[in-house]
Z-matrix of the N, CA and C atoms (Angstrom, degrees):
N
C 1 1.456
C 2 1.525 1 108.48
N 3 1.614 2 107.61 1 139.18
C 4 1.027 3 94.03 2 -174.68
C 5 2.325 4 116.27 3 -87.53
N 6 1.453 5 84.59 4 170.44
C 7 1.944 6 86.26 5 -165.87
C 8 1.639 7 93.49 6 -89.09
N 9 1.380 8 122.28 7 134.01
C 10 0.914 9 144.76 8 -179.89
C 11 1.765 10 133.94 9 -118.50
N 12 1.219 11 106.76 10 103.82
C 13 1.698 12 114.17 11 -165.20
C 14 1.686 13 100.02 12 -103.75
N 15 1.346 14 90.33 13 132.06
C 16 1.775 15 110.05 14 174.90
C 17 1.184 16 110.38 15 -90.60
N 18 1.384 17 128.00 16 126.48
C 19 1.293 18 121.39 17 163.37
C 20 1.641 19 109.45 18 -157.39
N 21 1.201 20 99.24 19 150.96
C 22 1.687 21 107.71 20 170.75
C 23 1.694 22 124.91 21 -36.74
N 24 1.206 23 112.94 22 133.39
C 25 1.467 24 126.10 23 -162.98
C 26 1.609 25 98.80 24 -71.50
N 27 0.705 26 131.01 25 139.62
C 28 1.606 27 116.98 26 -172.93
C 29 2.246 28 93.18 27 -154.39
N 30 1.411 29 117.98 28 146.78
C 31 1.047 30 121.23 29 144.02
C 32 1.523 31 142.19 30 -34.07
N 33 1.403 32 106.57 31 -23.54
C 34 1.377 33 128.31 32 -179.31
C 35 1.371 34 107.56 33 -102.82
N 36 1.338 35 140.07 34 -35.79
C 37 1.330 36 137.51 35 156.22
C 38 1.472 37 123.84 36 -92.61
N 39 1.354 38 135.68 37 29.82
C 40 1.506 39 143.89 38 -125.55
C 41 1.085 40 126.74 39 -165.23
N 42 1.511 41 144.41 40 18.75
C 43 1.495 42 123.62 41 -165.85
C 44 1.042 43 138.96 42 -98.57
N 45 1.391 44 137.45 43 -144.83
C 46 1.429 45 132.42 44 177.70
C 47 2.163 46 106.84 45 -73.55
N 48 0.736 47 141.33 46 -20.57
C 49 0.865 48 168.38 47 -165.69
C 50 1.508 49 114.41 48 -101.17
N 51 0.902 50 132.63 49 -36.54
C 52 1.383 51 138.41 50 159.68
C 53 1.734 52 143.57 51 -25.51
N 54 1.544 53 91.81 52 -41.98
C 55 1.735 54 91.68 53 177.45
C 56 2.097 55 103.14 54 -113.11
N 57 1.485 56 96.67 55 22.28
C 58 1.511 57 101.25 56 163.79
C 59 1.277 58 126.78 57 -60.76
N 60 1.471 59 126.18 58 6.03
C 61 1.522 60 117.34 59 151.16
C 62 1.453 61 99.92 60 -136.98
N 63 1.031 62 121.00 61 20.14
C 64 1.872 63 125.39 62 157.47
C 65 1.715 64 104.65 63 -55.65
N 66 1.618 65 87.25 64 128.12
C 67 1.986 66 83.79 65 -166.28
C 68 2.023 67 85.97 66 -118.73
N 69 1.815 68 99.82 67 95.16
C 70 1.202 69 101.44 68 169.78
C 71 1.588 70 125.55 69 -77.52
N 72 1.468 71 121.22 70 34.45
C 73 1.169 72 129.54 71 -154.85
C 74 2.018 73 104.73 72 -85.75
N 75 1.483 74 72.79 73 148.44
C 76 2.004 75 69.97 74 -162.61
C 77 1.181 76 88.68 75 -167.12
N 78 1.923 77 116.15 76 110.53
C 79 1.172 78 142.09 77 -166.01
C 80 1.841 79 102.01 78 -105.48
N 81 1.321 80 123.83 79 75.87
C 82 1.337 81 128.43 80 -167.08
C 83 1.392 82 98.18 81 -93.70
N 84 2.055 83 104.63 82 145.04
C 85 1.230 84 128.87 83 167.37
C 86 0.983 85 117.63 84 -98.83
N 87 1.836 86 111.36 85 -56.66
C 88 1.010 87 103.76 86 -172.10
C 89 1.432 88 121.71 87 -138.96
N 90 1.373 89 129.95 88 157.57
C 91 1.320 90 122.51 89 -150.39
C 92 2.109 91 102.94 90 -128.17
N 93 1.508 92 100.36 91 164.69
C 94 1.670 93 97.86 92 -174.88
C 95 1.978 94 83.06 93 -100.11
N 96 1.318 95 97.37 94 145.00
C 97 1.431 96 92.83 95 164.81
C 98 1.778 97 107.81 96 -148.94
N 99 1.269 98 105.63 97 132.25
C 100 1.789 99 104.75 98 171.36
C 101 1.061 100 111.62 99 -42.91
N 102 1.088 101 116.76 100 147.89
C 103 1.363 102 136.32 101 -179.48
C 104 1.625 103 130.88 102 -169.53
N 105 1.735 104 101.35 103 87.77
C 106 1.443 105 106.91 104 -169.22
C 107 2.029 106 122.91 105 69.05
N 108 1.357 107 84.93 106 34.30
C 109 1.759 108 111.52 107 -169.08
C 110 2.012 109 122.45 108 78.70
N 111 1.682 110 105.35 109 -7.65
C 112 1.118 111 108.46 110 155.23
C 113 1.182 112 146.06 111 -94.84
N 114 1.448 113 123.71 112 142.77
C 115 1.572 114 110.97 113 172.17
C 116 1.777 115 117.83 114 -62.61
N 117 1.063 116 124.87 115 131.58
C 118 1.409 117 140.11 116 165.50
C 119 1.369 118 136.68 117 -113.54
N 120 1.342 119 127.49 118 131.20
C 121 1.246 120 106.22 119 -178.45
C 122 1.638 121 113.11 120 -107.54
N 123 1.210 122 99.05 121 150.96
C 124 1.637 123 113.12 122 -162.56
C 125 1.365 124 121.11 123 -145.92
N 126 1.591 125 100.98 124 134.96
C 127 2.200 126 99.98 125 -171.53
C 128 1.515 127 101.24 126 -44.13
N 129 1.205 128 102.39 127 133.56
C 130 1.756 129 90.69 128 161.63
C 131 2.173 130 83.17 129 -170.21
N 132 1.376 131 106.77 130 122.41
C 133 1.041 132 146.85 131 -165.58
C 134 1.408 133 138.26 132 -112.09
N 135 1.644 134 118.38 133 75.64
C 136 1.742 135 123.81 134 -179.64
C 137 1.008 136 116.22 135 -151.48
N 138 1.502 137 119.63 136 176.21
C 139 1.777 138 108.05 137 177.29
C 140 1.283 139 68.58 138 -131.02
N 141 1.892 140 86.97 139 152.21
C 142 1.520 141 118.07 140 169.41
C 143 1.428 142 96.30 141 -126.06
N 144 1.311 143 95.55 142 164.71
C 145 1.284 144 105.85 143 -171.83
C 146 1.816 145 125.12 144 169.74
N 147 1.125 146 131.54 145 121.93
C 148 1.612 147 135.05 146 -140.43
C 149 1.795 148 86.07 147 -99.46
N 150 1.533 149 98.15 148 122.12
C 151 1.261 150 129.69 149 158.23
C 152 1.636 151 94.57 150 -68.63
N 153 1.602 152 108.92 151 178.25
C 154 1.657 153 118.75 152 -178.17
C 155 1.467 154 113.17 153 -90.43
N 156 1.761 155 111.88 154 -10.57
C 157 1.435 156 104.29 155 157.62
C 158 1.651 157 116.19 156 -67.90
N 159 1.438 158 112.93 157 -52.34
C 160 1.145 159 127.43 158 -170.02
C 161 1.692 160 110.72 159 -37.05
N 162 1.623 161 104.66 160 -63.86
C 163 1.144 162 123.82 161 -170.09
C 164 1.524 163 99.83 162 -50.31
N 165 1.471 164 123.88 163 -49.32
C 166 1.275 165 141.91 164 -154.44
C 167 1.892 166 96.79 165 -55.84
N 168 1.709 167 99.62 166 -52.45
C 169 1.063 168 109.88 167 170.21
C 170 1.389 169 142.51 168 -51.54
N 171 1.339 170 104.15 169 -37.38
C 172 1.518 171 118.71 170 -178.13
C 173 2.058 172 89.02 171 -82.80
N 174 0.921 173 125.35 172 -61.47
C 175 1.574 174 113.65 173 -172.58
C 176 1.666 175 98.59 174 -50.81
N 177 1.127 176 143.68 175 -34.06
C 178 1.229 177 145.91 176 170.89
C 179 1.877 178 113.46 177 -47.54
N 180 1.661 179 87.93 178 -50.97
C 181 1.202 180 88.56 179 174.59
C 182 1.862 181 130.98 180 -79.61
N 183 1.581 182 100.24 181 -17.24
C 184 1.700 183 124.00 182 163.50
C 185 1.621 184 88.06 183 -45.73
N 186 1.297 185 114.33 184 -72.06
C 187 1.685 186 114.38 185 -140.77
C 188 1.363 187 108.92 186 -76.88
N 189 1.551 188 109.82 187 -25.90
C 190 1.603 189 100.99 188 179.47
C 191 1.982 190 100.04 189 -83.49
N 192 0.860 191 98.47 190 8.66
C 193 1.719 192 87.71 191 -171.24
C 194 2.013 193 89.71 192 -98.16
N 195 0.899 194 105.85 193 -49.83
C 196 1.741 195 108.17 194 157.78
C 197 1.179 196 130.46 195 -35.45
N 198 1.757 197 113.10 196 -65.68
C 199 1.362 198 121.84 197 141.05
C 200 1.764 199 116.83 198 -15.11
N 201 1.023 200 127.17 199 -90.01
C 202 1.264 201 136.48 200 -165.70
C 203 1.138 202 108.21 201 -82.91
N 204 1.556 203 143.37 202 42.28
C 205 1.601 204 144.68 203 156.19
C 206 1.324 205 113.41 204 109.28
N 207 1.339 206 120.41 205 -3.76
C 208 1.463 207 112.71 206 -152.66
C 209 1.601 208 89.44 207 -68.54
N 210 1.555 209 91.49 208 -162.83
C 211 1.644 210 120.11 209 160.60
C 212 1.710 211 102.50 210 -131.67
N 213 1.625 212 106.14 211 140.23
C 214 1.661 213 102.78 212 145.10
C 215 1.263 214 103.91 213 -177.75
N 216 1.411 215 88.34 214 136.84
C 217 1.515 216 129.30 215 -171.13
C 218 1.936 217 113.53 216 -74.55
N 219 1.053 218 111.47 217 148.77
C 220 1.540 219 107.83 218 174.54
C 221 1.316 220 107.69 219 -144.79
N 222 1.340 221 111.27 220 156.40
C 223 1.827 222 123.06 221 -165.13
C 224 2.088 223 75.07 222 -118.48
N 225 1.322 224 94.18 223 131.88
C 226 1.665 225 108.60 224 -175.73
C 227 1.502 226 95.54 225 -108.85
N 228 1.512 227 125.50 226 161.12
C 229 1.240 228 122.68 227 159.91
C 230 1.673 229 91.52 228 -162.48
N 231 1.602 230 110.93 229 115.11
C 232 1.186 231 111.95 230 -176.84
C 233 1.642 232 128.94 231 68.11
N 234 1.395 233 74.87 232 2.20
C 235 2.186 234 85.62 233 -174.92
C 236 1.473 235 109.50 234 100.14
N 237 2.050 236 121.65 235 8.76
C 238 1.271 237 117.77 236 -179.72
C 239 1.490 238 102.22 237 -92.99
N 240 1.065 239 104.96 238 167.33
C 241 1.802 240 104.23 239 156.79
C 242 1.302 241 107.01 240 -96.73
N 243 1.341 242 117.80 241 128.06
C 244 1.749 243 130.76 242 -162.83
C 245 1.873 244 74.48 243 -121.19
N 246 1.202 245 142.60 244 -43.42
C 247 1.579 246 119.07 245 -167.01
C 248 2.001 247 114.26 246 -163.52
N 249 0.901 248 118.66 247 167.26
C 250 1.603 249 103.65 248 -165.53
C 251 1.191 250 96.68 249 -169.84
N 252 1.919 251 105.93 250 139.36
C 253 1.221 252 109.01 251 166.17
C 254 1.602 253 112.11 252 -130.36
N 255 1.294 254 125.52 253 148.83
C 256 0.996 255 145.98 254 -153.40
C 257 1.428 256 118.54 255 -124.29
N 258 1.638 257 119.88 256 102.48
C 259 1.709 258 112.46 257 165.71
C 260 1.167 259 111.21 258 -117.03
N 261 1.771 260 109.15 259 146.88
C 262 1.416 261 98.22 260 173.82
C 263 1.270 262 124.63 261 -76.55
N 264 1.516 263 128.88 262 179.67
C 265 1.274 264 106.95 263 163.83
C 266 1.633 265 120.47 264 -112.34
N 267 1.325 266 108.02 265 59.71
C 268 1.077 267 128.82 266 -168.64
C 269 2.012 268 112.63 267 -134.66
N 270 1.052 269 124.67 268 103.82
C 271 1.730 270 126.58 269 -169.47
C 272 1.179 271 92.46 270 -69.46
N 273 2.173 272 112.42 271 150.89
C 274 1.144 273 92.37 272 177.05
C 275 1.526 274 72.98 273 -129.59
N 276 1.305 275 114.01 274 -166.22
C 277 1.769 276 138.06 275 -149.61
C 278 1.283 277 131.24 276 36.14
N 279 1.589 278 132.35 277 -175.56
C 280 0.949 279 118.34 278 -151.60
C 281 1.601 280 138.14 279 -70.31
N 282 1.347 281 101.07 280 9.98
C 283 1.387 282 121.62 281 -131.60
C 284 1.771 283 85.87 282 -155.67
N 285 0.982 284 108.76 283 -4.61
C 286 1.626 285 100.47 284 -164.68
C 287 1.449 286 123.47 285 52.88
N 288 1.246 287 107.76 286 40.16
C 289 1.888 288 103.07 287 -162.74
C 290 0.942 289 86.60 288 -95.35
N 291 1.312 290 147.27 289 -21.49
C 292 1.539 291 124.95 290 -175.81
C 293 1.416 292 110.11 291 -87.85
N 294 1.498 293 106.04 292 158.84
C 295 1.746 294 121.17 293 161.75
C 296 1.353 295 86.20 294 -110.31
N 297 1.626 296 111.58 295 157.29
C 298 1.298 297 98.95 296 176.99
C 299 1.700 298 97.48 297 -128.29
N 300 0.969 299 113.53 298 148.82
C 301 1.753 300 133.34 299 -178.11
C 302 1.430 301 90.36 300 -70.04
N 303 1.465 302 142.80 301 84.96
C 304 1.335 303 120.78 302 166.71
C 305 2.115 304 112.78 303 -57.22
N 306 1.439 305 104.29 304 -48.32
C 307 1.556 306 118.02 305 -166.66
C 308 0.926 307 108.71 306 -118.80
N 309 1.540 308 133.00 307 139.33
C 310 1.324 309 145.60 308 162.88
C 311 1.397 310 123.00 309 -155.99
N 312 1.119 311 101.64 310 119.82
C 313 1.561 312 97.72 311 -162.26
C 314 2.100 313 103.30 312 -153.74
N 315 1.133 314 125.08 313 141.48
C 316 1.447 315 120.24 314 171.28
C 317 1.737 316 102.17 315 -124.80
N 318 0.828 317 128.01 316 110.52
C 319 1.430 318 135.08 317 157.01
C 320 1.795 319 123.64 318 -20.91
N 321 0.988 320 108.20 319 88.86
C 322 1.653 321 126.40 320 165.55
C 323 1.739 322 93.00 321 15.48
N 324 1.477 323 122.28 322 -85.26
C 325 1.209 324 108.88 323 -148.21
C 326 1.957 325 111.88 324 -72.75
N 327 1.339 326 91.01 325 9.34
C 328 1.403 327 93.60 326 -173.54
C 329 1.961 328 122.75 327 -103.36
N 330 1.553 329 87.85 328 -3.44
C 331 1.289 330 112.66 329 -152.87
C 332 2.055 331 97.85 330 -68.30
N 333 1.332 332 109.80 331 141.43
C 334 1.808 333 106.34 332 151.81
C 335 2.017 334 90.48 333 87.15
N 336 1.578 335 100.96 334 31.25
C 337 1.542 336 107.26 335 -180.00
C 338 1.465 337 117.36 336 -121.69
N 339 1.408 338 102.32 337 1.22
C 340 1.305 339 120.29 338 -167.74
C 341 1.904 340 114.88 339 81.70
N 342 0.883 341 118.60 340 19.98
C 343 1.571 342 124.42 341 -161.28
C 344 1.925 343 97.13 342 -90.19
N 345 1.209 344 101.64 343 -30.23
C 346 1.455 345 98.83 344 -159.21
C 347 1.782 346 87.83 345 -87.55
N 348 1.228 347 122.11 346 -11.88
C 349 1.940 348 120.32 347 -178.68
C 350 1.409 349 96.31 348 -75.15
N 351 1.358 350 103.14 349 -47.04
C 352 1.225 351 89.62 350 -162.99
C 353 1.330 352 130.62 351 -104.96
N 354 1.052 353 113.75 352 17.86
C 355 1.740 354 139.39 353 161.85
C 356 1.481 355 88.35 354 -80.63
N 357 1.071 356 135.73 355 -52.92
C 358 1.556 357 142.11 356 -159.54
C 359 1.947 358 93.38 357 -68.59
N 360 1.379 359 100.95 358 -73.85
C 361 1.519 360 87.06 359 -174.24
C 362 2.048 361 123.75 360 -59.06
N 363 1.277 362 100.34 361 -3.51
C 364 1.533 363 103.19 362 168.07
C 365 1.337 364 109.24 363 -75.21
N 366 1.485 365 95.67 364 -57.57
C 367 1.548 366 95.89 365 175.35
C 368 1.799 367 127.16 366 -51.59
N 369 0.952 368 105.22 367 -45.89
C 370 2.012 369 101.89 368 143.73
C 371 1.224 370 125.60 369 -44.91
N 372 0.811 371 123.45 370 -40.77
C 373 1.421 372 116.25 371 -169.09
C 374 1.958 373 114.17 372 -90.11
N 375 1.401 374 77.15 373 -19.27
C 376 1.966 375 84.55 374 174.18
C 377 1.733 376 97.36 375 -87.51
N 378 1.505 377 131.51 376 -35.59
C 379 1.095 378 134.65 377 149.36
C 380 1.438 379 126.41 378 -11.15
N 381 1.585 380 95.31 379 -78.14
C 382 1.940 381 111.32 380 162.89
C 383 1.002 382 105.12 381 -26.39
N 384 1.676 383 110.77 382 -85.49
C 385 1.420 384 129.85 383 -171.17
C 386 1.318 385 113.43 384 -7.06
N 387 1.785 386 101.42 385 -65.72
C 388 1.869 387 115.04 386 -160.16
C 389 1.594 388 86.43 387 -68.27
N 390 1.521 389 137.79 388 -2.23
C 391 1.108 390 89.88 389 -153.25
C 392 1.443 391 134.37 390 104.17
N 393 1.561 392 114.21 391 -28.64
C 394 1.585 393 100.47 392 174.02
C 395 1.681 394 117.73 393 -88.36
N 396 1.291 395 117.56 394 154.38
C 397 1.263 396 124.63 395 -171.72
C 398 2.109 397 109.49 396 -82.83
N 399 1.426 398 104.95 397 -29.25
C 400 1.274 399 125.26 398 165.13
C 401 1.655 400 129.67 399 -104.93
N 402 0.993 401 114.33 400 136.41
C 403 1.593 402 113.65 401 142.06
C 404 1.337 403 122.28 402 -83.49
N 405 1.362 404 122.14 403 115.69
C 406 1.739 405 122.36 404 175.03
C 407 1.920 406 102.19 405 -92.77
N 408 1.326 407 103.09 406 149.50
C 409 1.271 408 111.91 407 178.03
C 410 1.443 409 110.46 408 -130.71
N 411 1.351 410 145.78 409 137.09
C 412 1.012 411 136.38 410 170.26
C 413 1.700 412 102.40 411 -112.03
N 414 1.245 413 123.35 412 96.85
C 415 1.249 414 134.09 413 -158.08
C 416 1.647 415 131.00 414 -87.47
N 417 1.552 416 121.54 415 114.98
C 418 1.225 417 96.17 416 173.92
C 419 1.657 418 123.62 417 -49.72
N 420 1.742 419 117.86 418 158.63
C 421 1.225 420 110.68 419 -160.58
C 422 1.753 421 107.88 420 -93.85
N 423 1.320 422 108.80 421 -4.58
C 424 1.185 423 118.96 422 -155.43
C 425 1.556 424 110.35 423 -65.87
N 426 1.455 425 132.49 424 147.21
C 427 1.544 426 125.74 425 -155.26
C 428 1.190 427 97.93 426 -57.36
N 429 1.034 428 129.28 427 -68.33
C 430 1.896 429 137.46 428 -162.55
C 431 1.390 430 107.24 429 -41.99
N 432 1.542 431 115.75 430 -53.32
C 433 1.244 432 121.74 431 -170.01
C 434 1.686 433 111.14 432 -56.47
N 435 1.478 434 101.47 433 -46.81
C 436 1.416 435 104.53 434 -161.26
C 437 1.812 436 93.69 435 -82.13
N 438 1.199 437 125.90 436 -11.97
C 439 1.546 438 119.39 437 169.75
C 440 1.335 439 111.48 438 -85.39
N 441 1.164 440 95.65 439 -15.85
C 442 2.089 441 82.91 440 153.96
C 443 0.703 442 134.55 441 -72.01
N 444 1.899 443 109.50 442 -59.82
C 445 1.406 444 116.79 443 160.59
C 446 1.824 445 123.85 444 -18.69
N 447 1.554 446 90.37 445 -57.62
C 448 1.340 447 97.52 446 -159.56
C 449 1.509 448 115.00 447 -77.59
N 450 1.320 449 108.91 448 -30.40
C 451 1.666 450 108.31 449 142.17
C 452 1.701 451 141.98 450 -20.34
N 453 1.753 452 86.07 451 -61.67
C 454 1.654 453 90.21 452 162.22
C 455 1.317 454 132.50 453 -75.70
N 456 1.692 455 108.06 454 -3.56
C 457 1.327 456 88.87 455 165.30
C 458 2.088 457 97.06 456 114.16
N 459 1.358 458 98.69 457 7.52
C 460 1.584 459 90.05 458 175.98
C 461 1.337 460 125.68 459 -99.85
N 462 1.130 461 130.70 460 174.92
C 463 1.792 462 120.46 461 -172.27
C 464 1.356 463 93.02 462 -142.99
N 465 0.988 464 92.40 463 163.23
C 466 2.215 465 106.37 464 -178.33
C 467 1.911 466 100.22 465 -51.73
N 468 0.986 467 120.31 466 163.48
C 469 1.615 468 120.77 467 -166.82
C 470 1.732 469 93.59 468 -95.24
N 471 1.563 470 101.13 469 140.99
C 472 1.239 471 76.67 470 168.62
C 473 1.758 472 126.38 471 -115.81
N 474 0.880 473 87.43 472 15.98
C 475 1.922 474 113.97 473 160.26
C 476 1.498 475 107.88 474 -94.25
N 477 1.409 476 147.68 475 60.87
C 478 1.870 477 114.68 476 -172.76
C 479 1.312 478 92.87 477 -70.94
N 480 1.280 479 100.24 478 162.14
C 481 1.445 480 133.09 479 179.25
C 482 1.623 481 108.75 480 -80.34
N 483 1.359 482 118.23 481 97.52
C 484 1.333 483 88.91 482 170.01
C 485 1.415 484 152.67 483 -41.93
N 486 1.470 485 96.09 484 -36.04
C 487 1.812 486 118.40 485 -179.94
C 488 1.497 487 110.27 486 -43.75
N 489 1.326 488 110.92 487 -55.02
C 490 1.685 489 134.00 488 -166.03
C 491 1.513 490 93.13 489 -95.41
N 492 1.698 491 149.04 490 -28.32
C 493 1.385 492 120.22 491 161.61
C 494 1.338 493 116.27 492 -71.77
N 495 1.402 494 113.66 493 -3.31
C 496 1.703 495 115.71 494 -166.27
C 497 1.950 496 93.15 495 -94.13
N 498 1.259 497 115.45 496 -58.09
C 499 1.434 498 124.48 497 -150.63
C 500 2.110 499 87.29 498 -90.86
N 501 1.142 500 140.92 499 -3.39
C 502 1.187 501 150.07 500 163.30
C 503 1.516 502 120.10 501 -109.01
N 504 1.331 503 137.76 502 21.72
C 505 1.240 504 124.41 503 -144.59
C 506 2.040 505 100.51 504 -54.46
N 507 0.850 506 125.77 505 -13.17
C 508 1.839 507 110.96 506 -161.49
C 509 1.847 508 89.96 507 -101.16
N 510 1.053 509 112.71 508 0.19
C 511 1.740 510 110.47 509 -168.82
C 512 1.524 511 92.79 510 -68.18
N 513 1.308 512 103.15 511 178.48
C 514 1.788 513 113.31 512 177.52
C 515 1.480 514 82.41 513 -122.09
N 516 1.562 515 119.24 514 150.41
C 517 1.551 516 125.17 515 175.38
C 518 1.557 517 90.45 516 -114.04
N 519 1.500 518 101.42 517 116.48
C 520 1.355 519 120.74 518 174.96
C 521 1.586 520 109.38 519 -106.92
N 522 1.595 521 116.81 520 178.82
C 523 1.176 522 126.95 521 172.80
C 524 1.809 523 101.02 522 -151.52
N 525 1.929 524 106.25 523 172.71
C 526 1.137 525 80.77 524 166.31
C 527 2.150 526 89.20 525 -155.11
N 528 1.005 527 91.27 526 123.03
C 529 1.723 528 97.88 527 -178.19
C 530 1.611 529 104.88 528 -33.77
N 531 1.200 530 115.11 529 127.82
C 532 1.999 531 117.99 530 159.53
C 533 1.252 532 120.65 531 -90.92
């Protein structure tokens, strides 16, 4: 297995170029979907997965979230990015209690190692730090994903964000107590 060091996303360890062998591949069945104010689960069937624009994009989006206050954390292996978490630096709800998780993601071959807990509990704890009383998540809906979530311990948000239910409509709006 490979040895894996966490450390802060920084410009100097970080660039556009970076998640070019990040394998966001994710062969989904089945998905949670509202339904008459409940969550439901329902066939729903695709693989996603980041071409080298895509990727290009999302590290684009790492550095400007850096740029402008954020935090994000990376799980290294050999100098790759194996997993990453992402806050903006922007509070969201009424109260600003949330930090919000913009990115989270662990790379296919890295996945079911514990990497994605504990990117998650860093990302809390840089949370604290700023100050927020929450983590907000705007969540893929897909079963696995949201049984992680719900693993760690998060519950549907109870502020959603409009921005992220509008520009996500199938996401689940999660939160997670600090």
């Amino acid at each position: 297995m490979d040895e894996l060091i966490y450390v802060p996303l920084t410009r100097e360890n970080f660039g556009p170029r970076s998640l070019d062998k990040f394998v966001r591949r994710q062969h989904v069945r089945q998905c949670w979907r509202r339904e008459g104010g409940a969550l439901v689960l329902r066939p729903v069937e695709y693989v996603e997965d980041w071409d080298i624009p895509q990727r290009r994009g999302v590290a684009g989006s790492v550095l400007a979230a850096v740029s402008a206050g954020g935090a994000a954390i990376g799980a290294l292996a050999r100098g790759e990015v194996a997993g990453f978490a992402v806050l903006s630096g922007k509070p969201l709800g009424s109260r600003g209690q949330y930090a919000d998780l913009t990115l989270f993601y662990v790379s296919e071959p890295f996945r079911g190692r514990g990497v994605g807990g504990r990117l998650f509990r860093m990302a809390c704890a840089a949370a604290r730090a700023r100050g927020a009383e929450k983590l907000y998540i705007s969540a893929h809906s897909a079963a696995e994903v949201m049984a992680a979530y719900w693993a760690l311990g998060c519950v549907e948000a109870e502020e959603p964000d409009p921005r992220h239910s509008a520009e996500e409509p199938w996401d689940v709006q999660l939160e997670f107590r600090l």
